[in-house]
N, C-alpha and C positions, 0 to 999 in steps of 0.2 A: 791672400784672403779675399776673399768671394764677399762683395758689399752686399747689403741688402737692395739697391736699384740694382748694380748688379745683378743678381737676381731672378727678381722682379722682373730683367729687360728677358733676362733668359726666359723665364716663365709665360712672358708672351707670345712664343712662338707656339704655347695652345690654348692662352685665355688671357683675356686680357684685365689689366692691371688694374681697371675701374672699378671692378668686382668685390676689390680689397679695401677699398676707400675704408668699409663698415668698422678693419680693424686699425685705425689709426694711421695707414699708410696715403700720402697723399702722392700720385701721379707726378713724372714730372719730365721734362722734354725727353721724347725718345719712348717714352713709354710706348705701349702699343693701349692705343683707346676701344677699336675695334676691329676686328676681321672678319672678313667674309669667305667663302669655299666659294670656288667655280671654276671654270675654265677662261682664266683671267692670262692663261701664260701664252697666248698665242696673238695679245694684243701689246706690239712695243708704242714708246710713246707718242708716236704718229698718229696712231688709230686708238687711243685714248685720249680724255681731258675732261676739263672740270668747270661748269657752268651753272650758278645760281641753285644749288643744291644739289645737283646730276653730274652723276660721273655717265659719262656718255661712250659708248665702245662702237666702234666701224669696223666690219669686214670689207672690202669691196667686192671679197670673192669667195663665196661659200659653195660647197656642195650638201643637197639634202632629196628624201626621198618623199616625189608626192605618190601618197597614200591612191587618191581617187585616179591621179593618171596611170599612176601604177611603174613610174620611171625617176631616175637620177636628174635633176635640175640644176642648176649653178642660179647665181644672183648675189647679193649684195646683201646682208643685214647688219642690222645698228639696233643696239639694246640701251637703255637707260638704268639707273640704277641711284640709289640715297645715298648722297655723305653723309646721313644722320647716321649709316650702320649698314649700308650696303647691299639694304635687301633691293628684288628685282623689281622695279616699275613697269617695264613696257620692254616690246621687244618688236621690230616688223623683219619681216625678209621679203624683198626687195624681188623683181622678178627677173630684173637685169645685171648685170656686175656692172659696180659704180667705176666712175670714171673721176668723181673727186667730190671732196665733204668739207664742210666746216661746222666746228664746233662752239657758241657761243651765244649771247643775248639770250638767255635762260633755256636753249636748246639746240635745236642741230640743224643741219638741210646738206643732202644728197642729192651727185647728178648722175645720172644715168639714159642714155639712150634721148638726149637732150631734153629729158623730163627732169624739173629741181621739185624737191619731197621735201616741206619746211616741217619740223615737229621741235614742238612744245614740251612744259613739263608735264603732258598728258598722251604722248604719242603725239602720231600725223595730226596738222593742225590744215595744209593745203599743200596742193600741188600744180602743177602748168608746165605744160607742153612749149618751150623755147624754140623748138626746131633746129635745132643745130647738135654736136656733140659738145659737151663742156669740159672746162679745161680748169677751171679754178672757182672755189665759190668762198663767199664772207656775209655772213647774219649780222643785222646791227640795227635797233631801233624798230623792231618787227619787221624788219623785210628782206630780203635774199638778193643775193648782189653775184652776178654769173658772168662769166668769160668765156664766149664759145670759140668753137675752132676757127670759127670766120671773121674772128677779133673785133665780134661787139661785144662791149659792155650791157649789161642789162641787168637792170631795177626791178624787181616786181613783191606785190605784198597780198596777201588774203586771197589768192589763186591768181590776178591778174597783174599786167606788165603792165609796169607803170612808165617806163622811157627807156629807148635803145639806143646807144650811141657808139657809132662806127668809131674804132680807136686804128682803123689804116692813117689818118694823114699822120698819126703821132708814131707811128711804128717805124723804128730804126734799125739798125744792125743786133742782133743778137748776140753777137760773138763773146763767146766765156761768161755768157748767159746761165741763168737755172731755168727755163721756163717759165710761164706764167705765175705771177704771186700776187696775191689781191688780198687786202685787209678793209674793212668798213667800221667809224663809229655814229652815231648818231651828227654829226658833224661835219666829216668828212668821208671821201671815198678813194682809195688809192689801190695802183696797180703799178705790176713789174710787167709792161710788153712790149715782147721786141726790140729790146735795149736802153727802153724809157722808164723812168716813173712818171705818169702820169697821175695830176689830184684833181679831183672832181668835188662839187658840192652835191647835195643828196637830190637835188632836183636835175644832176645833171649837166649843168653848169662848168667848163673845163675849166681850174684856176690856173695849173700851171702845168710845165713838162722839163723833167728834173733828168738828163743823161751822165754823170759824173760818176755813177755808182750804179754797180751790175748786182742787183738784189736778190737775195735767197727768201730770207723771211724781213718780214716788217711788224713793228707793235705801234699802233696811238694811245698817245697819252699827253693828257693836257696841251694840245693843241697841236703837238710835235709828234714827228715820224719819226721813228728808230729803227734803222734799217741795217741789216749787216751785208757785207756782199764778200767777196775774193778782195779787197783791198781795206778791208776793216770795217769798223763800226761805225755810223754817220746819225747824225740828229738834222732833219729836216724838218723847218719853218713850215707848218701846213696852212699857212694863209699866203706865204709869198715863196716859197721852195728854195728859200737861201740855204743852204748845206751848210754845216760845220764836222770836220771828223771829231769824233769822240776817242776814236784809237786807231792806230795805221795794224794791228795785230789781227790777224782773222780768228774770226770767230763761229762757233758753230749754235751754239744755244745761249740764248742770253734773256733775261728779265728785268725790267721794268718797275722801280717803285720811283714815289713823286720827288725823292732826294738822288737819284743813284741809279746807273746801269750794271747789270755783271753779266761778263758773258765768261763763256767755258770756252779751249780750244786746246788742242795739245798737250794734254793735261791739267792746265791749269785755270784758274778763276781768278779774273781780273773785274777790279771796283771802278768806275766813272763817276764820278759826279753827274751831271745834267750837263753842267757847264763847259763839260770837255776833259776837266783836269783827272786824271791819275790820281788814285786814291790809295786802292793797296791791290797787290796779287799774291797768291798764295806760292809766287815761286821767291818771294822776297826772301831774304838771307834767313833761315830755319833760327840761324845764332841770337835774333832779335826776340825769341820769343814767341812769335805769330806763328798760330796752328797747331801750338804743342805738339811738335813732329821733331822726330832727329833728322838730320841733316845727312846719316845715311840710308833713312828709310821714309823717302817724301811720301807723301799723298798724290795720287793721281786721280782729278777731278775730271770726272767725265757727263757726256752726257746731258741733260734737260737741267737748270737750273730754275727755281722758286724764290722769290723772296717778297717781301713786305718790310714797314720801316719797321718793326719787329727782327727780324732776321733774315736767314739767305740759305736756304737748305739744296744740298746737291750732290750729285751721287758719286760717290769715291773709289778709291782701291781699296778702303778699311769699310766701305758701307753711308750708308745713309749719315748726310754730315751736317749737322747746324753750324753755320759759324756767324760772328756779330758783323753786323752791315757796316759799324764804326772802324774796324781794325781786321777783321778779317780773320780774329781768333775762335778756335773751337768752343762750341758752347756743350755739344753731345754729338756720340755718337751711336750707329746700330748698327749690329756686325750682321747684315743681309744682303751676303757678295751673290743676294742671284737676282737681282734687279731687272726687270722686263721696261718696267713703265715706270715716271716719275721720278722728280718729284711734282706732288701738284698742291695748292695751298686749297685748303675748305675752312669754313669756320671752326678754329680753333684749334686744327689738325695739320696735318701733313702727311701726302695719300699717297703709297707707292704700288708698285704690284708685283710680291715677292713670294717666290716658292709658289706659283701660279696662285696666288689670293692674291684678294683688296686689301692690304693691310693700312688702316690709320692709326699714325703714330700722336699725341701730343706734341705741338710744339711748345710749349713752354710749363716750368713748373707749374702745379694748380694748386692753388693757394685757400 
């Protein structure tokens, strides 16, 4: 028998579920709140993310035809868009193919041709000519934070540089390195070069240089670096860079809430505390109960993970999966095995990008 969310979940792959409120049905995790039509399926979750209201999309490498020259051009464009419902904001294309982007601090900045292109929730907000080619960038506290090929650091905000700092004496071995990775928050500034992490304060200032752990992606939060590399997941002290591993398991995408780490890897989604301990993973014995899954037909968690101290949503072998932060049980599911992009958390939703749309889902009943 076919439920009424049931459905209702069906029914949202052409309208979504809000619409119905009028006749007594109330929404409820999984639902689909809103979708958008576009040409969403050519951005995986790299070249998408979610900042302060904007879903923000990168190309580095576009082709299109100008009109006036009369010729095929290549470059770089980045479009904006509302988690209120997806419509388009702002769009630029770029005159050169970008060389690297970040996404965050209620918008975006592009490097190209050693030019960084900061924008806002309003489009281009500035721009500056660095001279060098660039290799990694991080927005944080209005200002843009760049790695060029010649492995300086550099700071600059409202079109101007505001400090450059040579990171050669801290550059070490590379080996079983990812390349350059750089994160910034209002607080701190941290990079992967050369076989270091290096932490900086925002004026510049080098606090420490951390070599025990070959970093892929890094998150801050509450004053600690979360960093995962080829030897597992690690929590780094951002005032004195004392390490702690949080898990010897590698990992490939992982999230951040102020109780709890999870990251994804080989199918499956593993919990951390803060404090390092083991919490729950979703390959734990099926026979306990966790996941409501039988034991010969697991879930395989793939993919970007989301969560908040609300939940943990992330992309499976059965579709888009809420499960509880506490235990690591199912709370819903949605059966959208063509997942491009996401998950990403917005107010009140949960944004992926399926059957080449925006789709957002509700995360929780609405009451």
């Amino acid at each position: 028998m076919t439920t009424r969310r049931g459905f209702l979940v069906g029914l949202g792959t052409t309208a979504t579920v809000a619409g119905l409120a009028g006749c007594g049905y109330r929404p409820g995790g999984g639902d689909v709140r809103w979708r958008a039509d576009g040409d969403f399926a050519g951005f995986r979750t790299e070249a998408l993310d979610v900042t302060d209201g904007l879903v923000v999309t990168v190309a580095d490498s576009t082709t299109s035809f100008d009109i006036e020259r009369e010729e095929w051009v290549r470059g770089g464009e980045i479009a904006a868009y509302s988690t209120e419902d997806g419509s388009a904001l702002w769009s630029d294309h770029l005159e050169s193919e970008l060389s690297c982007h970040s996404v965050g601090d209620g918008g975006a900045a592009v490097g190209f041709d050693g030019t960084v292109v900061r924008y806002g929730a309003d489009g281009e907000q500035w721009r500056i000519d660095l001279g060098a080619s660039l290799l990694a960038l991080a927005v944080a506290d209005g200002r843009a934070y760049a790695i060029s090929e010649g492995g300086d650091l550099v700071a600059c905000a409202d079109g101007a540089e505001l400090w450059r700092v040579d990171l050669g004496p801290e550059l070490g071995s590379d080996e079983g390195g990812f390349g350059p990775a750089l994160a910034a928050s209002a607080e701190t500034v941290v990079c992967w070069v050369g076989g270091s992490v290096v932490c900086l304060d925002p004026d510049g200032r080098r606090r420490w240089r951390q070599s025990e752990i070959n970093v892929r992606l890094f998150s801050i939060a509450d004053g600690e670096i979360v960093a995962s590399g080829a030897s597992g997941l690690a929590a780094i002290d951002g005032s004195t860079g004392e390490m702690r591993w949080l898990g010897h398991e590698r990992v490939g995408r992982f999230a951040v809430t102020p109780d709890a780490v999870y990251g994804t890897y080989d199918t499956e989604l593993t919990a951390y505390d803060r404090s390092g301990g083991r919490k729950w993973s979703t390959g734990d014995d099926p026979s306990a109960g966790r996941n409501d899954r039988e034991a010969v037909e697991p879930d395989d968690y793939m993919g970007r993970v989301a969560a908040d101290n609300e939940g943990v949503y992330v992309d499976s072998s059965r579709g888009l999966t809420a499960l509880d932060p506490g235990d690591g049980s199912v709370r819903w599911r949605v059966q959208n095995r063509s997942l491009s992009a996401g998950p990403f958390l917005v107010d009140g939703g949960v944004l992926v990008v399926a059957d080449g749309e925006l789709v957002c889902h509700y995360a929780a009943d609405q009451f």
